[in-house]
C-alpha positions in Angstrom: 0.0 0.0 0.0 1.7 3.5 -0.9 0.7 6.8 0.7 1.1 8.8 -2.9 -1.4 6.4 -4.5 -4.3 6.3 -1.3 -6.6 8.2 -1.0 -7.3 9.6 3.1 -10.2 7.7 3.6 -7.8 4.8 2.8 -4.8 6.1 5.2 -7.4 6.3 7.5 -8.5 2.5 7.5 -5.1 1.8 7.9 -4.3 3.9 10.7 -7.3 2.1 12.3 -5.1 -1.3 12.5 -1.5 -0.1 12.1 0.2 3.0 13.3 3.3 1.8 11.5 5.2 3.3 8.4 8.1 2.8 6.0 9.7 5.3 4.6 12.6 5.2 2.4 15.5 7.5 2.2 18.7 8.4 0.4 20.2 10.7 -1.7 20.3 12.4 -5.3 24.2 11.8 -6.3 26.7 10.4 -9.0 27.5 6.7 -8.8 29.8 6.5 -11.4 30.2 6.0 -14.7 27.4 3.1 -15.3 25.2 3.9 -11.9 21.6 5.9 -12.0 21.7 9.4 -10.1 19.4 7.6 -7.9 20.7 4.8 -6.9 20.6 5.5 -3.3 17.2 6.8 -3.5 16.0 4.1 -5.7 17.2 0.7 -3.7 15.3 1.2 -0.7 12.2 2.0 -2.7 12.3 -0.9 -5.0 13.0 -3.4 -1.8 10.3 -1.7 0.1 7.6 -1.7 -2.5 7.7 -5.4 -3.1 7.6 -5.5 0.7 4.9 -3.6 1.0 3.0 -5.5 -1.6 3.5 -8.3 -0.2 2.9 -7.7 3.8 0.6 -5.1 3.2 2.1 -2.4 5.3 1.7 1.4 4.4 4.9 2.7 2.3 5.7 6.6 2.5 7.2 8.1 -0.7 10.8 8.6 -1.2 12.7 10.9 0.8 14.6 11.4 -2.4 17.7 14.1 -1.8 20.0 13.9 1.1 23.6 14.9 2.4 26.0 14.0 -0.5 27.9 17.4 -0.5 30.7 15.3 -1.2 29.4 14.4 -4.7 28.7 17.9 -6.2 31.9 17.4 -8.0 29.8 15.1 -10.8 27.0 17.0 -12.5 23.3 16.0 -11.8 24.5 15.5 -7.7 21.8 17.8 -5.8 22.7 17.8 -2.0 21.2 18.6 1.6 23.1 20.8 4.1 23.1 18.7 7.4 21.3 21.2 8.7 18.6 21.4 6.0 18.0 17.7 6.3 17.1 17.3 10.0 15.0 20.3 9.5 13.1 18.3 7.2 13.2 15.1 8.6 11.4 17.1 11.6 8.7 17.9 9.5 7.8 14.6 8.0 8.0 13.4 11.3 5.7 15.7 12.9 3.5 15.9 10.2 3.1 11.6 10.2 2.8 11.5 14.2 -0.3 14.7 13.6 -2.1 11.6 12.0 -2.2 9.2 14.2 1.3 7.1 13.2 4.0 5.8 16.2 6.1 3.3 14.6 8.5 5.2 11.6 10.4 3.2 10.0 12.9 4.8 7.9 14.9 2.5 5.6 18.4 4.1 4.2 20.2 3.6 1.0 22.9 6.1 1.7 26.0 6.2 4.3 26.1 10.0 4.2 22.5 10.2 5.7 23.6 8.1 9.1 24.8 11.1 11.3 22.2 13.6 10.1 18.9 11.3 10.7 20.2 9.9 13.8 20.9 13.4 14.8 16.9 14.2 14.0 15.8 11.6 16.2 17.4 13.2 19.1 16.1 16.4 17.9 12.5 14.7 18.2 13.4 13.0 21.5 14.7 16.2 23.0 11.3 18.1 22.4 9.6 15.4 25.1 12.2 14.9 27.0 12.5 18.8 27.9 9.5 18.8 28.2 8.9 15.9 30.3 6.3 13.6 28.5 7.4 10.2 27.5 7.5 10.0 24.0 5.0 7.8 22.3 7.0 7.5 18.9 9.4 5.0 18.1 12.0 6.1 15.4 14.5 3.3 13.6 16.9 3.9 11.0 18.2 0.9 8.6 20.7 0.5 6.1 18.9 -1.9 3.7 22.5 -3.6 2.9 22.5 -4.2 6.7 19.1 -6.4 6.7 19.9 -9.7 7.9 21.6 -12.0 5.6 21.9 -9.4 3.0 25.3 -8.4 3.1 26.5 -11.7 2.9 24.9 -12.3 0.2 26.5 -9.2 -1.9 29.8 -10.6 -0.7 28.8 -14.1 -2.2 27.4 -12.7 -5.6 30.6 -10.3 -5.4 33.7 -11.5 -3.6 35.9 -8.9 -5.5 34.9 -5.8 -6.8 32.0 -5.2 -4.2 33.6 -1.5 -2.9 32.2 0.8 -1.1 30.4 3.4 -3.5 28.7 2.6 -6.7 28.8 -0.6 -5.5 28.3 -3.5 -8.0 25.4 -4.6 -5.9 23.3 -1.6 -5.6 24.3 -1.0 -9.0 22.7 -4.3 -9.3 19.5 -3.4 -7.7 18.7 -0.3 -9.9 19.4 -2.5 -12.7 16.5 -5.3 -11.6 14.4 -2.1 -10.6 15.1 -0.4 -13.9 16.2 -2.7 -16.6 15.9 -0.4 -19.6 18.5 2.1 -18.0 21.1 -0.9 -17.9 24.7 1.2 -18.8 27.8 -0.9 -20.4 31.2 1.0 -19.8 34.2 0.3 -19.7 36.0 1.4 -16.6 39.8 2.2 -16.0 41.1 0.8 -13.7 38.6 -2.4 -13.3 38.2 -2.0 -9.9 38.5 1.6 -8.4 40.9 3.2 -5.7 40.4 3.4 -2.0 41.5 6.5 -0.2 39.7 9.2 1.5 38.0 12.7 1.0 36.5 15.8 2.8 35.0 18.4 0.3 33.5 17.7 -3.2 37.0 18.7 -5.0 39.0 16.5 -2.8 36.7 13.5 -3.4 37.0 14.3 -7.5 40.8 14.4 -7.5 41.1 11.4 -5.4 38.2 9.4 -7.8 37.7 10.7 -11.1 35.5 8.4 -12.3 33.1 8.7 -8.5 33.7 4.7 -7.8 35.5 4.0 -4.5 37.2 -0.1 -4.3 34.3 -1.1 -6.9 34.0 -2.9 -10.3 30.2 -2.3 -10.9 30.8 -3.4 -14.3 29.8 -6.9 -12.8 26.0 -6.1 -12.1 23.0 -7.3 -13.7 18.9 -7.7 -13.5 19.3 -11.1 -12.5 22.1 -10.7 -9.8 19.6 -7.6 -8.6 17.2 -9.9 -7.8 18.3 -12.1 -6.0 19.5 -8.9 -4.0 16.2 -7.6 -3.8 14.6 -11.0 -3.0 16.4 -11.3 -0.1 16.7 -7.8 1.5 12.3 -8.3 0.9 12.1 -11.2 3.0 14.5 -9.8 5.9 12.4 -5.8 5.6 9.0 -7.7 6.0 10.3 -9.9 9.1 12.1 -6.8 10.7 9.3 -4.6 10.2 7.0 -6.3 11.5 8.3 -7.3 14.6 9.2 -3.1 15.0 5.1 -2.4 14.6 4.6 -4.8 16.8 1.8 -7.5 17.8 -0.6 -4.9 17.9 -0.9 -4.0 14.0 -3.3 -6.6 11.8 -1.6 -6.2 8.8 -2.6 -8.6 6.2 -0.7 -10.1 2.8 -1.4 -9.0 -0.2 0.8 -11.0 -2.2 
């Protein structure tokens, strides 16, 4: 079930059994020379809508730019200020938690988003804390290549050549997600340098092409999906257990 495509009435009935919510995030920024713009953005929203088809849960739209300051070296990077992004983050929370929701589950496809949204959760906290109420929202932040059994997986389907940006296996994803925006280039050297940066100039010079220790040459649809398969099963068993026993959600696959 998707927020963009219910209508209130709908959102409503929902809130009526579950006060939970997924909501990806990530970030609008180069992934080198055969990765999408949004790959970040785009991996946690292709795992979570086949999650939420399936479990029946209510998924939140993308929240699509984030802090990749880093990457406005490469054309077509948009970025957050840190500072920007909590801001915002504070928003969408309060605005979710206006309606009714307590569980939000935000699930990450970017590394540089870690400090900032953890940051906003305290920010939220504080406000009861200060205040003295006990807080009746639960906030939880995951890296979907840190689902269960998912990382070892990418390790398995890539022993070399994984790296650690534009990596072959969210390359990968994108590429199940979006199979007519599959890129073939050749990449020198195969498998990229590892070093590493502070501002957007210094990241550049130290990676020209944006890769950093990957060969994302190697992805595919197929290897993708397996990807995806997986990081679905493990979302849909860790998400529910966060709602809790409470919420009747019920399959829709």
């Amino acid at each position: 079930m998707q927020l963009a495509l219910s209508s209130w009435p709908e959102v409503e009935a929902y809130l009526a059994r579950s006060t939970g919510i997924v909501i990806p995030i990530g970030s609008m920024e180069q992934h080198g020379p055969n990765g999408l713009i949004g790959t970040d953005t785009l991996c946690p929203n292709i795992i979570a809508r086949e999650a939420a088809d399936e479990a029946g849960f209510l998924l939140a739209p993308p929240f699509n730019v984030g802090n990749a300051q880093h990457h406005l070296g490469f054309p077509g990077t948009i970025t957050l200020r840190p500072s920007t992004l909590i801001a915002a983050m504070q928003d969408w929370i309060s605005s979710l938690v206006r309606h009714g929701f307590r569980d939000l589950y935000f699930l990450n496809g970017h590394g540089g988003n870690i400090a900032p949204v953890t940051t906003a959760f305290s920010e939220y906290y504080a406000a009861w804390s200060l205040r003295g109420e006990p807080c009746p929202v639960r906030l939880k932040l995951q890296n979907w290549w840190e689902l269960p059994g998912v990382m070892a997986l990418c390790r398995e389907i890539f022993p070399v050549g994984e790296g650690m940006h534009a990596t072959a296996s969210e390359v990968s994803v994108t590429y199940y997600g979006y199979p007519g925006s599959v890129k073939r280039v050749e990449m020198t050297p195969k498998i990229a340098p590892i070093a590493g940066f502070t501002d957007a100039a210094d990241y550049r010079a130290n990676f020209p092409d944006g890769r950093i220790g990957s060969d994302p040459s190697q992805a595919t649809p197929d290897k993708g999906a397996r990807i995806v398969a997986a990081a679905k099963t493990a979302l849909i068993s860790e998400v529910s257990a966060f709602f809790g026993a409470n919420d009747r959600l019920e399959a829709h696959g």
